[in-house]
N, C-alpha and C positions, 0 to 999 in steps of 0.2 A: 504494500500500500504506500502511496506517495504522499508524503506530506504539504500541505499546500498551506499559504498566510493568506487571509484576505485583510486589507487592509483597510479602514475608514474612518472618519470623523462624525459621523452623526449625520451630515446633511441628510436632505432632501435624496441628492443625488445620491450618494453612499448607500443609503437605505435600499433604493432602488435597486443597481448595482450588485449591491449583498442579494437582495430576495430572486434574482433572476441569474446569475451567475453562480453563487455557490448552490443553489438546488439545481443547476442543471446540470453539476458535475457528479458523474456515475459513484456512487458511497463506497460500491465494490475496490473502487481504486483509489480513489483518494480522500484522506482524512484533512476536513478543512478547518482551519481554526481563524476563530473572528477577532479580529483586535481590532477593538477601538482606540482609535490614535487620541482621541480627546480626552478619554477617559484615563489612558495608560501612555501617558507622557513617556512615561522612563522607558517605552518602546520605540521612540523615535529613531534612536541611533540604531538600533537593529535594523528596523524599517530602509533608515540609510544606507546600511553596509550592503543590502539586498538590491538596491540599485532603485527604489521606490524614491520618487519627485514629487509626488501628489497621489493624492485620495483618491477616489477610491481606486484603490489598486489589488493586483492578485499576483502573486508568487507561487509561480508553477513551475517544478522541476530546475528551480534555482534561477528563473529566469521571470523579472516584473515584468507586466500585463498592465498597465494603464488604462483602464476601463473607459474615464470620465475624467473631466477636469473639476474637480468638488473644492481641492483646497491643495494647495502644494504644501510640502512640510514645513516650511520656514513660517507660516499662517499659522501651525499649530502651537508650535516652538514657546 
């Protein structure tokens, strides 16, 4: 099973994002875990190291997926 981040700050968009991307990915393969960036601040630099710019985002197979433009990190900061 592949481990996947999704990434988000609460918006509008994010939310969105979240309910349409992580249930469309098959549960058999991949385990998704939801951070919220707003909520879990001291996950930014991860976030960062992963190559994530903005929200809402998804880290798949070690490689970000920028969904949507909701907030870039430096807005959360």
């Amino acid at each position: 099973m592949t481990k996947t981040v999704f990434y988000h700050a609460g918006c509008p968009v994010c939310v969105e994002a979240e309910q349409q991307f992580v249930t469309a990915l098959d549960p058999q393969k991949y385990q998704v875990e939801v951070v919220h960036l707003g909520e879990q601040k001291n996950r930014l630099v991860e976030a960062e190291q992963a190559g994530v710019k903005s929200v809402p985002a998804l880290v798949l197979d070690g490689l970000p997926f920028h969904i949507n433009f909701g907030a870039s990190l430096n807005d959360l900061r």
